[in-house]
KEKE-3310 file (N, C-alpha, C; in steps of 0.2 Angstrom, whole numbers, plus 5000, padded with zeros to 4 digits):
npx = (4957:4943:4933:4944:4951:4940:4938:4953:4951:4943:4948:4954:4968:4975:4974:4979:4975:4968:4965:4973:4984:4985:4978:4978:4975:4959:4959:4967:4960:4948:4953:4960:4949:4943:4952:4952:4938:4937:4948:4938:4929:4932:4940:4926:4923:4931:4927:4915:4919:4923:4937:4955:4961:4972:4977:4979:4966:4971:4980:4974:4965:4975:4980:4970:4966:4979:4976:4968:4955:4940:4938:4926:4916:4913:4910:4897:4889:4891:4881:4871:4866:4863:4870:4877:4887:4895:4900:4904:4914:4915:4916:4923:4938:4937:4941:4951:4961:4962:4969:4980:4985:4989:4996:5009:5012:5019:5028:5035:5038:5047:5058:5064:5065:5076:5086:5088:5094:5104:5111:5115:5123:5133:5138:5141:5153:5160:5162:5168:5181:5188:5191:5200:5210:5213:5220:5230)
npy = (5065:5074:5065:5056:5067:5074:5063:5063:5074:5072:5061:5061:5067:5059:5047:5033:5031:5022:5033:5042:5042:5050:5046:5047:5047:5041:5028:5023:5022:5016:5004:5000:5000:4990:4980:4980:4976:4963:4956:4958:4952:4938:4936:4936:4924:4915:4915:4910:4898:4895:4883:4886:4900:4910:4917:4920:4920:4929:4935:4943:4949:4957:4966:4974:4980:4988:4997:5004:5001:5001:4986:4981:4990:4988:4977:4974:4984:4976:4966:4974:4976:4967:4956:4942:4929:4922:4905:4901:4898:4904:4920:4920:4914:4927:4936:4932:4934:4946:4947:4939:4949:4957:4953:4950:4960:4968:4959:4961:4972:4975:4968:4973:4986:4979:4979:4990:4996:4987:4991:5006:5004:4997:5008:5017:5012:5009:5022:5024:5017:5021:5033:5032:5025:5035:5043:5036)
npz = (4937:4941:4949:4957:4962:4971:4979:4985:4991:5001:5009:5025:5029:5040:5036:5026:5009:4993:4984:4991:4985:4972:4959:4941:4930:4926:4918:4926:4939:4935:4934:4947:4955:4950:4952:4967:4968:4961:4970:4986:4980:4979:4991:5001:4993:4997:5012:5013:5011:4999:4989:4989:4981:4970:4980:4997:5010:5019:5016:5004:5013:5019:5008:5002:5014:5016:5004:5008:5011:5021:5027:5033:5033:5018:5019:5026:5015:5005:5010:5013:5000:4997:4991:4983:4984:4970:4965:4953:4941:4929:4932:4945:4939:4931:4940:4945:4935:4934:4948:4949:4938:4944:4955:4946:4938:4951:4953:4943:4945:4957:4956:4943:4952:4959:4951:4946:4957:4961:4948:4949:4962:4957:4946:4953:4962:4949:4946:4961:4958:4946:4949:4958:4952:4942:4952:4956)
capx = (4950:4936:4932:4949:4952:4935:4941:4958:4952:4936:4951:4959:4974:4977:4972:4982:4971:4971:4965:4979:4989:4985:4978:4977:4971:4951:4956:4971:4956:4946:4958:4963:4944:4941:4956:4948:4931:4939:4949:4934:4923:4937:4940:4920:4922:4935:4926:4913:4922:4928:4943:4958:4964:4978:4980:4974:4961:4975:4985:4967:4964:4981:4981:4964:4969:4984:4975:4965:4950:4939:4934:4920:4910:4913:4906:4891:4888:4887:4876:4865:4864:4859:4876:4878:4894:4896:4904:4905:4919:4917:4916:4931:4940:4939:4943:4959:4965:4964:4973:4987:4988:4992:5005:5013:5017:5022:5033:5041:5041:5050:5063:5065:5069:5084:5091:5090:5098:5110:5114:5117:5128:5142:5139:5145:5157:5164:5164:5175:5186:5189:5194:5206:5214:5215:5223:5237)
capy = (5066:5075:5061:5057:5076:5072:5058:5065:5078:5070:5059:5064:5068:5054:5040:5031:5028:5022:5039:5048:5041:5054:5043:5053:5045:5039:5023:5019:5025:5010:4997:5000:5000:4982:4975:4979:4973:4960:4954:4960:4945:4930:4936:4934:4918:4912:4917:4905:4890:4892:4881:4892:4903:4911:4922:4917:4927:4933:4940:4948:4956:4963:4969:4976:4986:4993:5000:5010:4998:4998:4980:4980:4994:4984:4971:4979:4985:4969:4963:4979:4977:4955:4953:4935:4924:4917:4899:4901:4897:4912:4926:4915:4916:4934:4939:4928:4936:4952:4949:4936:4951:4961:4949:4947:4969:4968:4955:4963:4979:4972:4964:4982:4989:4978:4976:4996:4997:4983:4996:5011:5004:4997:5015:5020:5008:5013:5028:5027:5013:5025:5041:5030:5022:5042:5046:5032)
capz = (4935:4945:4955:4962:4964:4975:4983:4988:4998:5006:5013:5030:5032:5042:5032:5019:5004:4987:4983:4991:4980:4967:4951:4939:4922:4924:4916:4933:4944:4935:4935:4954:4955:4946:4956:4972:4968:4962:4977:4988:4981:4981:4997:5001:4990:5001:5017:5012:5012:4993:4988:4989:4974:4968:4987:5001:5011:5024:5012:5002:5018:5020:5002:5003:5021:5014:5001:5011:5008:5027:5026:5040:5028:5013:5018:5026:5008:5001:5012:5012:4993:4996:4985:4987:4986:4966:4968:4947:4939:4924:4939:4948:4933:4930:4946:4947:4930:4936:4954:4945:4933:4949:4956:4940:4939:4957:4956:4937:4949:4963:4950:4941:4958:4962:4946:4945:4964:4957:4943:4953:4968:4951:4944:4961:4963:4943:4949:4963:4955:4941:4952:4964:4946:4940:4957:4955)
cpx = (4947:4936:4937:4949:4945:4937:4947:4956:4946:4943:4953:4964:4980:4977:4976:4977:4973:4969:4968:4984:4992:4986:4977:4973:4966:4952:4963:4965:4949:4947:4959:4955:4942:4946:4954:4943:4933:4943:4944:4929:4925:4938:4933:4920:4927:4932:4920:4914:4924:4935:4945:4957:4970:4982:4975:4971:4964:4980:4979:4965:4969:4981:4974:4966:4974:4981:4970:4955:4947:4934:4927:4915:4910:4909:4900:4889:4887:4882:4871:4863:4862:4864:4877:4886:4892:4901:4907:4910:4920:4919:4923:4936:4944:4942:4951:4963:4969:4971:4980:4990:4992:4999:5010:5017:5018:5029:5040:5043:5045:5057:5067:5068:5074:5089:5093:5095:5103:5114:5117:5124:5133:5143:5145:5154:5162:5167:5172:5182:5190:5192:5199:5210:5219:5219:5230:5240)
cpy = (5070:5072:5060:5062:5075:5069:5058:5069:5077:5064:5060:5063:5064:5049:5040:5029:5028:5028:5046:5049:5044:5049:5045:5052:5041:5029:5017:5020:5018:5003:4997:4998:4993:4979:4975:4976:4965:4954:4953:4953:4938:4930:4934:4927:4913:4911:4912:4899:4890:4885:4887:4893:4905:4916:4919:4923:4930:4940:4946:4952:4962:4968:4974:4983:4990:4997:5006:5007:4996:4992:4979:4983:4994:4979:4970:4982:4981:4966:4968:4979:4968:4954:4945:4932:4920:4911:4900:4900:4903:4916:4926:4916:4922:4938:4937:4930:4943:4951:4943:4940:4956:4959:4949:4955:4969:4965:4960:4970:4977:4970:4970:4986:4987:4980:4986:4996:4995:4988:5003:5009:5002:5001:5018:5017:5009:5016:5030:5024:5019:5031:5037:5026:5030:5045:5042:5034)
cpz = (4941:4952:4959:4964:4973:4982:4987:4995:5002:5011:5017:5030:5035:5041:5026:5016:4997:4983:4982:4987:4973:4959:4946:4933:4924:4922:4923:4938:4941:4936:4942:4957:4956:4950:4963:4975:4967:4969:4984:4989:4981:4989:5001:5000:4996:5010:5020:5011:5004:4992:4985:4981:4974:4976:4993:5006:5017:5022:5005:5005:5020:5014:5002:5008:5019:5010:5001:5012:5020:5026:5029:5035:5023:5013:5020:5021:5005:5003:5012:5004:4990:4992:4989:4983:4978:4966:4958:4946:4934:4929:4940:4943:4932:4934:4946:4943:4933:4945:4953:4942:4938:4951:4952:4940:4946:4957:4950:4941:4954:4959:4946:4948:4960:4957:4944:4951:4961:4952:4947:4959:4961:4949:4948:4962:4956:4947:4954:4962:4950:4943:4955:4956:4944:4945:4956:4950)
residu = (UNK:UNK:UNK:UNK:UNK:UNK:UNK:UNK:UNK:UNK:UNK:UNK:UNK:UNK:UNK:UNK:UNK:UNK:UNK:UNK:UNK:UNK:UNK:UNK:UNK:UNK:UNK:UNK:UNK:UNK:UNK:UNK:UNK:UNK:UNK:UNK:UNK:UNK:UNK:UNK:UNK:UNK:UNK:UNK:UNK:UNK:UNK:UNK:UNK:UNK:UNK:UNK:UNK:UNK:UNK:UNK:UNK:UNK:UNK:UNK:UNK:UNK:UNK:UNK:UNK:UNK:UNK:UNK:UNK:UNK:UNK:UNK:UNK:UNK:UNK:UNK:UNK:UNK:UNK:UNK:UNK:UNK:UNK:UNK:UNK:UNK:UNK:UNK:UNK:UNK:UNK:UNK:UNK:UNK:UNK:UNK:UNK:UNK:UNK:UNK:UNK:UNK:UNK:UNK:UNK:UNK:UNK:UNK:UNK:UNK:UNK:UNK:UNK:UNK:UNK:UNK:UNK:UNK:UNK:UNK:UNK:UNK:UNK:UNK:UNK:UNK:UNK:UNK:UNK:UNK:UNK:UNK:UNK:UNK:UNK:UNK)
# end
């Protein structure tokens, strides 16, 4: 889209961002969006003395940082815009859906990356069983 397109190149060079990441369909550039904001207000909620949630706010701010997200000028944005701290349980909720739904494709990503590695090194191992069988 446009706007990444935007986003990409207003980024330097030297900054990792969720931008640089080149997202390309509008509706990945919403959802990376919504799981930010997301995370963004449980971490707030957490900062405020919430009872935990499904992450806690050490690993929100890691996940957040990685992503290119400068915390400091976030959170200076909510407060310039008087955003306050919902304790709500719907809000809560919705948040916790979206950032469980994240965990959840991470972890099925993470589980796909072995099980392919797994598959490749026995290829390999075929392979060279199968040529050293053909060689005898």
């Amino acid at each position: 889209s446009s706007l990444a397109a935007r986003l990409r190149s207003s980024s330097g060079s030297f900054s990792s961002t969720w931008a640089a990441r080149k997202v390309q369909a509008p509706g990945e550039l919403i959802s990376e969006l919504a799981l930010r904001a997301a995370q963004l207000r449980e971490l707030r909620r957490l900062e405020a003395k919430a009872e935990p949630g499904p992450m806690t706010a050490s690993k929100l701010q890691a996940r957040l940082t990685t992503a290119g997200v400068d915390l400091e000028r976030a959170k200076n944005s909510l407060n310039e815009l008087k955003w306050q701290v919902d304790h709500g349980l719907a809000e809560r909720s919705r948040d916790w859906a979206i950032i469980t739904e994240q965990q959840r494709r991470e972890k099925v990503e993470r589980i796909s990356g072995k099980i392919f590695t797994a598959a490749v090194v026995a290829a390999c191992f075929g392979a060279v069983y199968n040529t050293a069988y053909m060689i005898n």
